[in-house]
MOPAC internal coordinates of N, CA, C and O (Angstrom, degrees):
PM7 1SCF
backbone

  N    0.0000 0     0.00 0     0.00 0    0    0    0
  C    1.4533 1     0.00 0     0.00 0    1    0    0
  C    1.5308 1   109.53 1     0.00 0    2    1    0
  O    1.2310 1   120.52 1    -0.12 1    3    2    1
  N    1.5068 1   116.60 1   179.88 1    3    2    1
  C    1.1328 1   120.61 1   162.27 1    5    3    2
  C    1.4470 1   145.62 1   -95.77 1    6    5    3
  O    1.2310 1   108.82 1    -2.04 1    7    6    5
  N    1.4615 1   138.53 1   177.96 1    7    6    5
  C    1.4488 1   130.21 1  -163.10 1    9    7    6
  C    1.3249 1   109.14 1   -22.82 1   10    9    7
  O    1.2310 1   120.63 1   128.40 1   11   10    9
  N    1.6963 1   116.39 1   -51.60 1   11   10    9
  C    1.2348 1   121.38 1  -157.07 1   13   11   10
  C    1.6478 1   132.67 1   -44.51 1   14   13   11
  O    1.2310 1   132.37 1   134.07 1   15   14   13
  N    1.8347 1    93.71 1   -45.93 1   15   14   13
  C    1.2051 1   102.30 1  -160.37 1   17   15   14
  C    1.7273 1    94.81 1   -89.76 1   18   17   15
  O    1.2310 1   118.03 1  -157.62 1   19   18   17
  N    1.2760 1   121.36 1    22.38 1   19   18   17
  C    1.5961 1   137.64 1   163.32 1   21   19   18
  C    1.7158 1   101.05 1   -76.26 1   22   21   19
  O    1.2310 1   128.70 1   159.74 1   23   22   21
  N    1.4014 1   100.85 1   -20.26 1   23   22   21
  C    1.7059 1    91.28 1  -152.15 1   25   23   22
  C    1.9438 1   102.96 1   -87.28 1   26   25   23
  O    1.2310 1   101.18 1   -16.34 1   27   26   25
  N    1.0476 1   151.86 1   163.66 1   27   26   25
  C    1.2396 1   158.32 1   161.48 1   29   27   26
  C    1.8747 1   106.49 1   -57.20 1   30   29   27
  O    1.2310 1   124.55 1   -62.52 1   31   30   29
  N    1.0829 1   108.87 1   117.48 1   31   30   29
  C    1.5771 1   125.26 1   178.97 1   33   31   30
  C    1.9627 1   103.59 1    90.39 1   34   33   31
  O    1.2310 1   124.39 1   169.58 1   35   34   33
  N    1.1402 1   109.17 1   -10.42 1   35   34   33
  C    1.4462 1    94.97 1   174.70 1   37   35   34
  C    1.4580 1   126.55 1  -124.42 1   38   37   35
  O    1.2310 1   120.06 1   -78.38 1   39   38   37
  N    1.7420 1   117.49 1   101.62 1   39   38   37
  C    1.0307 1   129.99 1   171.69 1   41   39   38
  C    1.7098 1   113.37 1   -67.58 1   42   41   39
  O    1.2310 1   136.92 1    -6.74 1   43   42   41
  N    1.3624 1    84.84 1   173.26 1   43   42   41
  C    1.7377 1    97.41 1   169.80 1   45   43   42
  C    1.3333 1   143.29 1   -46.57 1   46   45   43
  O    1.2310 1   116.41 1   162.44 1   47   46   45
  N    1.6210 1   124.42 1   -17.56 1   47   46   45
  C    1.1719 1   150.40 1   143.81 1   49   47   46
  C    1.8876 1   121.71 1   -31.35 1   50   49   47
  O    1.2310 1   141.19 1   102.75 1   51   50   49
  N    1.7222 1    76.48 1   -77.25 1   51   50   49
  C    0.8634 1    99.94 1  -159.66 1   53   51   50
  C    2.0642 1   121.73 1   -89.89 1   54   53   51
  O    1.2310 1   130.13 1   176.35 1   55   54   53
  N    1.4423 1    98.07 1    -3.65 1   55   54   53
  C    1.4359 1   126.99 1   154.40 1   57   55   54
  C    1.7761 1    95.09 1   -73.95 1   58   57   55
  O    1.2310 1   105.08 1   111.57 1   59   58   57
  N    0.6764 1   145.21 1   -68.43 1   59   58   57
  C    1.3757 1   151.25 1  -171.48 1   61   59   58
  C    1.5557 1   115.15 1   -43.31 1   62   61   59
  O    1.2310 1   131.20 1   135.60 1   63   62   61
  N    1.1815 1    95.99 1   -44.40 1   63   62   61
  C    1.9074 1   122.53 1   169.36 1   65   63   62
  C    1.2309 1    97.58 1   -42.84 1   66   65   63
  O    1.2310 1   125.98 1   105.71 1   67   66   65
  N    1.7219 1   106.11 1   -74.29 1   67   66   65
  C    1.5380 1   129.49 1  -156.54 1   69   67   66
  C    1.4949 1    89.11 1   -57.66 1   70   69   67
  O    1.2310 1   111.14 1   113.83 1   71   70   69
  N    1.3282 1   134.28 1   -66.17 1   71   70   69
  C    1.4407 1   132.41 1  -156.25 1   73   71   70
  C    1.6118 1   104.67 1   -63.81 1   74   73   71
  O    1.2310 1   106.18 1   134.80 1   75   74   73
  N    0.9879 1   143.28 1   -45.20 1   75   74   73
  C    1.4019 1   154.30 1   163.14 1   77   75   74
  C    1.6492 1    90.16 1   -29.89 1   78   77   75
  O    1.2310 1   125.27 1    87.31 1   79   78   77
  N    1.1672 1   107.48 1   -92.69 1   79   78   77
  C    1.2472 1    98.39 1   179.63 1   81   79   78
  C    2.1214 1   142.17 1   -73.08 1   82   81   79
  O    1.2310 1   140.62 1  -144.94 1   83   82   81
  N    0.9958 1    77.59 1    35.06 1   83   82   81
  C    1.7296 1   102.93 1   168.37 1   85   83   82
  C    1.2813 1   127.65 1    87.17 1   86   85   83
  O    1.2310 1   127.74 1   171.23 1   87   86   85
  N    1.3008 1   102.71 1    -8.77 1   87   86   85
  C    1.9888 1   120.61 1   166.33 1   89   87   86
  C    1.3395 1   119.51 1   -79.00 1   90   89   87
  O    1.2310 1   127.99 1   -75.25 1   91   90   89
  N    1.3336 1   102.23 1   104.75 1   91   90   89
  C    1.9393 1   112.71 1  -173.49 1   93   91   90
  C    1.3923 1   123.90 1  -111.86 1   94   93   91
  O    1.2310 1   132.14 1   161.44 1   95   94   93
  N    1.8353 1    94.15 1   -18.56 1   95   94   93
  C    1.5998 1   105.28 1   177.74 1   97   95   94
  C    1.5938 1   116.25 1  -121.10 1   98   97   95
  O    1.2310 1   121.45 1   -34.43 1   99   98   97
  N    1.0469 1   114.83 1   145.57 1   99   98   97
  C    1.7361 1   113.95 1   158.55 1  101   99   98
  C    1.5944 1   109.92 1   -29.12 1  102  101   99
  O    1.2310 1   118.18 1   131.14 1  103  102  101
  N    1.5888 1   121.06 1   -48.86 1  103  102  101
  C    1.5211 1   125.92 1  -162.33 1  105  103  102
  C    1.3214 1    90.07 1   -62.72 1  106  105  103
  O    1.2310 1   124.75 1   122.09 1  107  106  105
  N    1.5184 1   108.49 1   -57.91 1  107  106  105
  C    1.5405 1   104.20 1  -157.48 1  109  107  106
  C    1.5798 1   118.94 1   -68.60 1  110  109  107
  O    1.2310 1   122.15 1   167.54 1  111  110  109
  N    1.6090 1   113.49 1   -12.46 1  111  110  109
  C    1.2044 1    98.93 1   178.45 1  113  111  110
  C    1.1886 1   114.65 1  -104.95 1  114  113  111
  O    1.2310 1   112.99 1  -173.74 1  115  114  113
  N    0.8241 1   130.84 1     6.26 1  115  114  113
  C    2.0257 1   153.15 1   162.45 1  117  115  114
  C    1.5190 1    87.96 1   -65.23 1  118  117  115
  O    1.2310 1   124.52 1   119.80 1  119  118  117
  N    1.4803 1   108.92 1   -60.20 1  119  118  117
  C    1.7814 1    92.47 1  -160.41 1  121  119  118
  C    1.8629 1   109.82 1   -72.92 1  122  121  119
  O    1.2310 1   121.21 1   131.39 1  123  122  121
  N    1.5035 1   115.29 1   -48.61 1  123  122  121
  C    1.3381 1   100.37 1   152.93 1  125  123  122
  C    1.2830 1   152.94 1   -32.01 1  126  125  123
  O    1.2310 1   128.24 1   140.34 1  127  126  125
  N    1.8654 1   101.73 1   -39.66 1  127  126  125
  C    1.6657 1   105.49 1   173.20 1  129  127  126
  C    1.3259 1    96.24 1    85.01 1  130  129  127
  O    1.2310 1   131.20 1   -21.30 1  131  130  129
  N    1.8859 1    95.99 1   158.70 1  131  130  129
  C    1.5983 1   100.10 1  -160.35 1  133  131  130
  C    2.0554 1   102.04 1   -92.66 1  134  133  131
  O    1.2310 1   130.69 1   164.11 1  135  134  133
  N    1.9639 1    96.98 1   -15.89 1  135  134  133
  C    1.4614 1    86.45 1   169.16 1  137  135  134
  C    1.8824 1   142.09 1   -75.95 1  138  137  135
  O    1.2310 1   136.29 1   167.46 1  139  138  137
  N    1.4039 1    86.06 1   -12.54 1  139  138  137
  C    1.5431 1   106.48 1  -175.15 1  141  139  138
  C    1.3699 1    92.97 1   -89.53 1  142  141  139
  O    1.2310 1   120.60 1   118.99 1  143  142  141
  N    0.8651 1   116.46 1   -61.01 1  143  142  141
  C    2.2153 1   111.57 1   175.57 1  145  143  142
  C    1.0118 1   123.04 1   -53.30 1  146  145  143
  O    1.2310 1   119.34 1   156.07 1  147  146  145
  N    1.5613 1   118.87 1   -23.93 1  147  146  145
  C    1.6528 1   137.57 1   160.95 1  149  147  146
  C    1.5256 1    96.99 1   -70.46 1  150  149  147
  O    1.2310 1   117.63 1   110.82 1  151  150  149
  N    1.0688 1   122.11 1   -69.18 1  151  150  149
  C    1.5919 1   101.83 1  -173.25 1  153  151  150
  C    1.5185 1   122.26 1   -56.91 1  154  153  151
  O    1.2310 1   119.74 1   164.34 1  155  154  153
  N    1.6920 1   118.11 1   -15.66 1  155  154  153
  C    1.8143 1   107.33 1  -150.14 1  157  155  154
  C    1.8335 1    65.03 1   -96.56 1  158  157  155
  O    1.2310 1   103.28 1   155.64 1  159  158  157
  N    0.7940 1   148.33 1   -24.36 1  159  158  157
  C    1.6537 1   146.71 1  -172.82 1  161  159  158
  C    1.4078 1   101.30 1   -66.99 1  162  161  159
  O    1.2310 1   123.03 1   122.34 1  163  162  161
  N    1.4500 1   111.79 1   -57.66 1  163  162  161
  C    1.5806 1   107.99 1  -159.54 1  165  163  162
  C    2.0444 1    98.83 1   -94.06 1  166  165  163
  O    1.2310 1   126.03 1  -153.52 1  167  166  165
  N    1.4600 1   106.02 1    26.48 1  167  166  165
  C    1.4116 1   112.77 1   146.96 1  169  167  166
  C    1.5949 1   151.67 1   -90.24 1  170  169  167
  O    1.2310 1   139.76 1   173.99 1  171  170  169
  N    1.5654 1    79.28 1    -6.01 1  171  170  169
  C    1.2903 1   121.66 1  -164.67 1  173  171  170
  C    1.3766 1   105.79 1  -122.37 1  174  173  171
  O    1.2310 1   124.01 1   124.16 1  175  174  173
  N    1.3358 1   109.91 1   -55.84 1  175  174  173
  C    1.5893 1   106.00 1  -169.44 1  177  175  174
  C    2.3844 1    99.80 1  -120.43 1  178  177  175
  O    1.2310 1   135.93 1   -70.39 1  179  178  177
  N    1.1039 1    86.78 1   109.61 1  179  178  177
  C    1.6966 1   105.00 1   178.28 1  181  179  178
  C    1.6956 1   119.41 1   -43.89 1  182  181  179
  O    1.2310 1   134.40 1   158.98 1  183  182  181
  N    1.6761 1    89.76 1   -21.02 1  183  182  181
  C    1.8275 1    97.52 1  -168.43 1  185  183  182
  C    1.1712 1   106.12 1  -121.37 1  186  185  183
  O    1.2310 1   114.00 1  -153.59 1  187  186  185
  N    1.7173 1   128.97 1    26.41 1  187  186  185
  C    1.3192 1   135.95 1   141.55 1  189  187  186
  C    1.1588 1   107.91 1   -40.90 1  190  189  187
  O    1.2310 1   115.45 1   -55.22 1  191  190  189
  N    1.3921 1   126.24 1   124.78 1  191  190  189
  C    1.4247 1   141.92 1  -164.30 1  193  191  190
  C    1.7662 1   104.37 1  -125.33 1  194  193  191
  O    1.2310 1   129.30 1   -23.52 1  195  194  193
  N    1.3924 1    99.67 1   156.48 1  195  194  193
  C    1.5783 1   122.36 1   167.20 1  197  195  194
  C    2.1550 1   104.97 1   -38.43 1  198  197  195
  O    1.2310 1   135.88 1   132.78 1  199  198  197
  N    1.4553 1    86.87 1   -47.22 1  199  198  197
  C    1.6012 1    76.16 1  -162.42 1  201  199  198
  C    1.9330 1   110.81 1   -96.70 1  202  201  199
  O    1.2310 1   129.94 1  -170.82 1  203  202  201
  N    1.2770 1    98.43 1     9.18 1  203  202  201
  C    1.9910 1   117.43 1   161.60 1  205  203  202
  C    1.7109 1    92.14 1   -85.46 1  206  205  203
  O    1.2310 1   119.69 1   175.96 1  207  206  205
  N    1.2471 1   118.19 1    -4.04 1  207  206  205
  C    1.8311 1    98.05 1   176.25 1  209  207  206
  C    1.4538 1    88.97 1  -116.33 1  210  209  207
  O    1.2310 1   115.38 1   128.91 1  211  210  209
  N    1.2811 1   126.37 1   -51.09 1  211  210  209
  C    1.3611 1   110.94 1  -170.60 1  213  211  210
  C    1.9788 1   108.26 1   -38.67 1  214  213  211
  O    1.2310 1   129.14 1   128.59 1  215  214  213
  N    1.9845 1    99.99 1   -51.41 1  215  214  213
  C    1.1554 1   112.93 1  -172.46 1  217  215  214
  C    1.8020 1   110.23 1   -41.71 1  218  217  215
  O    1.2310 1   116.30 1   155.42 1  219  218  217
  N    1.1319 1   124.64 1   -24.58 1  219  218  217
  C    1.3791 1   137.71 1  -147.71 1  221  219  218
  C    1.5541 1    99.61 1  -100.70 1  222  221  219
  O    1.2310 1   126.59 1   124.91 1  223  222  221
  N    1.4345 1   104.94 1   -55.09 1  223  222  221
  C    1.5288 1   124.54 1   156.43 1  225  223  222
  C    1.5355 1   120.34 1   -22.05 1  226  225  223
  O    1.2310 1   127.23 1   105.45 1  227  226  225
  N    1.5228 1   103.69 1   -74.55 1  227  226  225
  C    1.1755 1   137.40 1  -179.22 1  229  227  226
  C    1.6474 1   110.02 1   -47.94 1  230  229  227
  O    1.2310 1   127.16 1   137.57 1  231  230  229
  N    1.6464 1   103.83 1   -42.43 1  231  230  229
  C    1.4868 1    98.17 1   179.98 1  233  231  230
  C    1.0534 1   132.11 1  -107.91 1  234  233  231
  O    1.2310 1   120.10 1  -154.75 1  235  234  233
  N    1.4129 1   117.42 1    25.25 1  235  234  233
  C    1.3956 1   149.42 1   162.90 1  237  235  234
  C    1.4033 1   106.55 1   -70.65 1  238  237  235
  O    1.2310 1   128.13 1   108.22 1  239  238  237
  N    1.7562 1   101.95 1   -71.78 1  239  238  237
  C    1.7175 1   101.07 1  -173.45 1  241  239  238
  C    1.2263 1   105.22 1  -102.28 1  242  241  239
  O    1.2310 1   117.41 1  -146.03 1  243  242  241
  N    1.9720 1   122.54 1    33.97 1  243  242  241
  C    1.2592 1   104.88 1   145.15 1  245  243  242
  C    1.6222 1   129.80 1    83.60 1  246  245  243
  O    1.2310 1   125.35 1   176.19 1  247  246  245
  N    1.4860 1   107.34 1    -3.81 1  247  246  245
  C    1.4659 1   120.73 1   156.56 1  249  247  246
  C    1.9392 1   116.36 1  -114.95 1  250  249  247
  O    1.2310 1   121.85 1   -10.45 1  251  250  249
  N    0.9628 1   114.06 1   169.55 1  251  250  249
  C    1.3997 1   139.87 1   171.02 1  253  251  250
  C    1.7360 1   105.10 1   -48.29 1  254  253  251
  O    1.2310 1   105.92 1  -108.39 1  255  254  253
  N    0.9085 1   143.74 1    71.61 1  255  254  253
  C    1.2835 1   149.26 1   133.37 1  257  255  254
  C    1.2497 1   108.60 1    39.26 1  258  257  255
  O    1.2310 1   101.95 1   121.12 1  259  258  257
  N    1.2247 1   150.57 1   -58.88 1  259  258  257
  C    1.2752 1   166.84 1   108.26 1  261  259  258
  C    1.7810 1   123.13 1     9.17 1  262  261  259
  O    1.2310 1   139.88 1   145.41 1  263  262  261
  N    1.4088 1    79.04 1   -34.59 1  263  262  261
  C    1.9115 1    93.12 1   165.41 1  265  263  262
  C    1.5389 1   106.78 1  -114.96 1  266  265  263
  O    1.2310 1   107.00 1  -144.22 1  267  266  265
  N    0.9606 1   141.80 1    35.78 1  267  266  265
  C    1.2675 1   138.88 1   176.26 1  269  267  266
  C    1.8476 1   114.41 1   -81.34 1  270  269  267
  O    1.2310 1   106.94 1   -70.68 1  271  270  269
  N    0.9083 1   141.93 1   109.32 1  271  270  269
  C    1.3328 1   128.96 1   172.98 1  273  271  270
  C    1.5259 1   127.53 1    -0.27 1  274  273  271
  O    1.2310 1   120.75 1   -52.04 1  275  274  273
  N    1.5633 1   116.18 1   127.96 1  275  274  273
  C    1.2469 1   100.92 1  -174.20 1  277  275  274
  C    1.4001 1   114.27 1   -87.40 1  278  277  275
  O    1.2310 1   113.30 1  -169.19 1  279  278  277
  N    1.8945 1   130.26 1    10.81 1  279  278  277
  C    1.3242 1   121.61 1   165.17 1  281  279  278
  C    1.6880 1    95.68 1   -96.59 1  282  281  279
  O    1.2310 1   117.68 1  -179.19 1  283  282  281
  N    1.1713 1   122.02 1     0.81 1  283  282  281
  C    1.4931 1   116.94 1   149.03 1  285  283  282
  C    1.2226 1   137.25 1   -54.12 1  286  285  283
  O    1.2310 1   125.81 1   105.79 1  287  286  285
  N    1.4925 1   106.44 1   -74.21 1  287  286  285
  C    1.5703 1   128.26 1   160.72 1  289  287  286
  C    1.3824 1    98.80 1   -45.50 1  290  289  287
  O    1.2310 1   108.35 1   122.09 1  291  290  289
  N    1.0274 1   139.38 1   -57.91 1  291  290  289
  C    1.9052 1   134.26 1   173.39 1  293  291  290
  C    1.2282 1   113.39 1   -30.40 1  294  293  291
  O    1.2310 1   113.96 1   136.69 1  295  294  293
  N    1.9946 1   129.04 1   -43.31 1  295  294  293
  C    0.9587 1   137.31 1  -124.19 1  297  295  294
  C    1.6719 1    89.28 1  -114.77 1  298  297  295
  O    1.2310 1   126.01 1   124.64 1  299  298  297
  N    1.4244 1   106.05 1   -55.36 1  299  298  297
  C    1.4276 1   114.27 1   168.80 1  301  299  298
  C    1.6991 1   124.22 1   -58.35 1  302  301  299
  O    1.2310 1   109.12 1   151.16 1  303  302  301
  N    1.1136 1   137.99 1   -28.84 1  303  302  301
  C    1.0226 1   151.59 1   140.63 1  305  303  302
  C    1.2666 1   132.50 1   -38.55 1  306  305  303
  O    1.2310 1   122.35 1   108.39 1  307  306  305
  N    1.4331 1   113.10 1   -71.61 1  307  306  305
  C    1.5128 1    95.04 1   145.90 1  309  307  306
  C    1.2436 1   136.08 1   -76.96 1  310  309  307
  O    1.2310 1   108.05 1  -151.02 1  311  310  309
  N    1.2374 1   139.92 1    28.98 1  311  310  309
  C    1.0904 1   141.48 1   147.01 1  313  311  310
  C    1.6561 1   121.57 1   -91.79 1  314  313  311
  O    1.2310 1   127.36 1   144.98 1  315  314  313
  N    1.6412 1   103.45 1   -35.02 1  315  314  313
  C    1.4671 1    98.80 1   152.50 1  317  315  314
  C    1.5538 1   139.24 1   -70.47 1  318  317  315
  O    1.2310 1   127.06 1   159.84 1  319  318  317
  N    1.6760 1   104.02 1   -20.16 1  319  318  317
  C    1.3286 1   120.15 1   178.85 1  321  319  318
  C    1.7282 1   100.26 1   -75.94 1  322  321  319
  O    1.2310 1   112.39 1   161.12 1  323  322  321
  N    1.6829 1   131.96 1   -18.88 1  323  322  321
  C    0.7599 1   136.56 1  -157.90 1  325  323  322
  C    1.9977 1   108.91 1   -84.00 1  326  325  323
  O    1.2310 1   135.81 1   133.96 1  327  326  325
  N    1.6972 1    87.00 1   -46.04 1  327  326  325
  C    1.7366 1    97.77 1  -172.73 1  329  327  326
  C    1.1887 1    93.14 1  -112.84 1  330  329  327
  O    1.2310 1   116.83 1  -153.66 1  331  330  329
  N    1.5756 1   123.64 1    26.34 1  331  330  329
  C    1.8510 1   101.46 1   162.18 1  333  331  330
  C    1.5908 1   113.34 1   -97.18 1  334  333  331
  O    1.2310 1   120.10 1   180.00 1  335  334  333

């Protein structure tokens, strides 16, 4: 596979997701953000979930998703609670 599935929270799936929809590099999905790549994903796929953005989140700044700040996880949440 490519860079992606190098990165922490993103396997082969879901690198596949990202590339489908036009994210191939770390740069490019840093500059997109994990909510705009969460949405061009959950345009495509219906069962893009809360924790496919945390995951996205997570591999931006490079830790485990699961440890992400909890006014993070706040932030992502309602924003998924917002456009689900």
């Amino acid at each position: 596979m490519g860079e992606l599935s190098n990165l922490i929270n993103i396997g082969k799936e879901l690198e596949k997701q990202l590339n489908r929809v036009g994210v191939k590099t770390f740069d490019e999905l840093k500059i997109i953000g994990s909510k705009k790549a969460w949405l061009k994903i959950r345009d495509m796929d219906s069962s893009a979930c809360y924790n496919r953005l945390c995951a996205l989140e997570g591999a931006i700044q490079g830790i485990k998703w699961h440890y992400l700040p909890e006014e993070i996880k706040k932030e992502l949440k309602e924003f998924y609670t917002h456009v689900s």
